[in-house]
C-alpha positions as CSV (number, residue, x, y, z in Angstrom):
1,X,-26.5,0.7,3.6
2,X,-22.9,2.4,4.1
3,X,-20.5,3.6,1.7
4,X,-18.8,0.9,-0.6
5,X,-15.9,3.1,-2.0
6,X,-18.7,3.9,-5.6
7,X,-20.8,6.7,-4.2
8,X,-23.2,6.3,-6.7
9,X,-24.0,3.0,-5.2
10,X,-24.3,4.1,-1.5
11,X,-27.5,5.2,0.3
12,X,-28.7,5.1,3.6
13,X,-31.1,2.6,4.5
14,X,-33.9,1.3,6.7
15,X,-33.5,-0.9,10.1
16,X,-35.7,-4.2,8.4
17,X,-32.7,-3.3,4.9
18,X,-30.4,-3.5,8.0
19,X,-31.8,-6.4,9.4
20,X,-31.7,-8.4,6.3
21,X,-28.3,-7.7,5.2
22,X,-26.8,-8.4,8.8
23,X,-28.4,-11.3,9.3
24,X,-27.2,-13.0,5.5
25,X,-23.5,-12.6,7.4
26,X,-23.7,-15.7,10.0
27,X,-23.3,-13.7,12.5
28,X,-25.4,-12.1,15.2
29,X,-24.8,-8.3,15.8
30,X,-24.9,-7.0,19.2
31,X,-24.2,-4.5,21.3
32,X,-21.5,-6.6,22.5
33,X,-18.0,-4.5,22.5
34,X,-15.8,-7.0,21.2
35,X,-12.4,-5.9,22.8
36,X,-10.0,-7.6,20.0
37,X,-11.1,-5.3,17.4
38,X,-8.7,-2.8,19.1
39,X,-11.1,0.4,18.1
40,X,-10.1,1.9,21.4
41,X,-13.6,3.3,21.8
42,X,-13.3,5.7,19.1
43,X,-14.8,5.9,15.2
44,X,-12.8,4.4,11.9
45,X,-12.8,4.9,8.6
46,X,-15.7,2.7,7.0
47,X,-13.4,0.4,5.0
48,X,-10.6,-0.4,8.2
49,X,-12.0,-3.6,8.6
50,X,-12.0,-5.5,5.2
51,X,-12.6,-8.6,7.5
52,X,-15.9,-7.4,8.1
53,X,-17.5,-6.5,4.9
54,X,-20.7,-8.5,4.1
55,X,-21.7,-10.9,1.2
56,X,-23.7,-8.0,-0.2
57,X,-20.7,-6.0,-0.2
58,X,-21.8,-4.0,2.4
59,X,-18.6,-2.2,5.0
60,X,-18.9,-2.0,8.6
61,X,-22.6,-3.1,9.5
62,X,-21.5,-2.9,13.6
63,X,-20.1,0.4,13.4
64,X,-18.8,1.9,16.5
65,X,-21.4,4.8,16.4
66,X,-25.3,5.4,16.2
67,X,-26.8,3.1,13.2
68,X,-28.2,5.9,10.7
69,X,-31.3,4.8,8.8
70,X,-34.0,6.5,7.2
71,X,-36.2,4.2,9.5
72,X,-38.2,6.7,12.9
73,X,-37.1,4.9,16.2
74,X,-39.8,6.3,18.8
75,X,-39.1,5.3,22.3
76,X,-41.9,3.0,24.2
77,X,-41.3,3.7,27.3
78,X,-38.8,6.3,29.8
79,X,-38.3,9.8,29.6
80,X,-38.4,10.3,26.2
81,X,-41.2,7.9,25.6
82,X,-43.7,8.3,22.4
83,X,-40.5,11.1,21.0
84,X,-38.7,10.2,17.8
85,X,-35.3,9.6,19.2
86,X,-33.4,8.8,16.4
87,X,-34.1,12.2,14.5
88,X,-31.3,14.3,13.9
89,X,-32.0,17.6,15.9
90,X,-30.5,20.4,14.1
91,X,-29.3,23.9,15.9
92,X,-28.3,27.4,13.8
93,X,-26.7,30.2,15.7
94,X,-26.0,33.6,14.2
95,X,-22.9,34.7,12.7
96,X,-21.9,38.3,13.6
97,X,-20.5,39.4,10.8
C-alpha cells in the first residue's frame, strides 16, 4: 500500500486492500489527531514511525495526509455531490521560452 524501502514491492492500493491491512493491526484508524505523535501538523518521511508499521509490513497506514488509492471516492451528498473527489486534477501552464 505505501512504500516499504524495496520499490519493486510498493504499489498503491485500493480502500477495501486498505481496509484489510489496517484492520489485521488491532487497532482502529480514525480521523482522530493523536497529539503524542508530535507530527506538528505537518507530513514525515514514510518510515519515521517504525512503531507503526503493520504485520504485513506495511509503513504508515494513518498518514498525516490524503489516503492515495487507486479506489474513485464520489461524494453522496454536498456541493460536490455525484463528482469524483478523490481524482487528482491536473493543471499545465505555458512556458515562455
Amino acid at each position: 500500500m505505501t512504500a516499504t524501502g524495496d520499490e519493486s514491492d510498493s504499489r498503491t492500493g485500493t480502500v477495501p486492500g486498505w481496509n484489510v491491512t489496517a484492520s489485521r493491526t488491532g487497532f482502529i484508524y480514525t480521523d482522530a489527531y493523536d497529539a503524542l505523535t508530535g507530527t506538528g501538523g505537518y507530513t514525515t518521511p514514510v518510515t519515521a514511525y517504525p512503531g507503526g508499521v503493520s504485520p504485513d509490513g506495511v509503513w504508515d497506514l494513518c498518514g498525516n495526509c490524503w489516503e492515495w488509492t487507486t479506489s474513485v471516492i464520489t461524494a453522496t451528498h454536498g456541493g460536490e455531490m455525484g463528482q469524483q473527489i478523490n481524482a487528482i486534477r491536473v493543471a499545465a501552464t505555458a512556458q515562455a521560452g
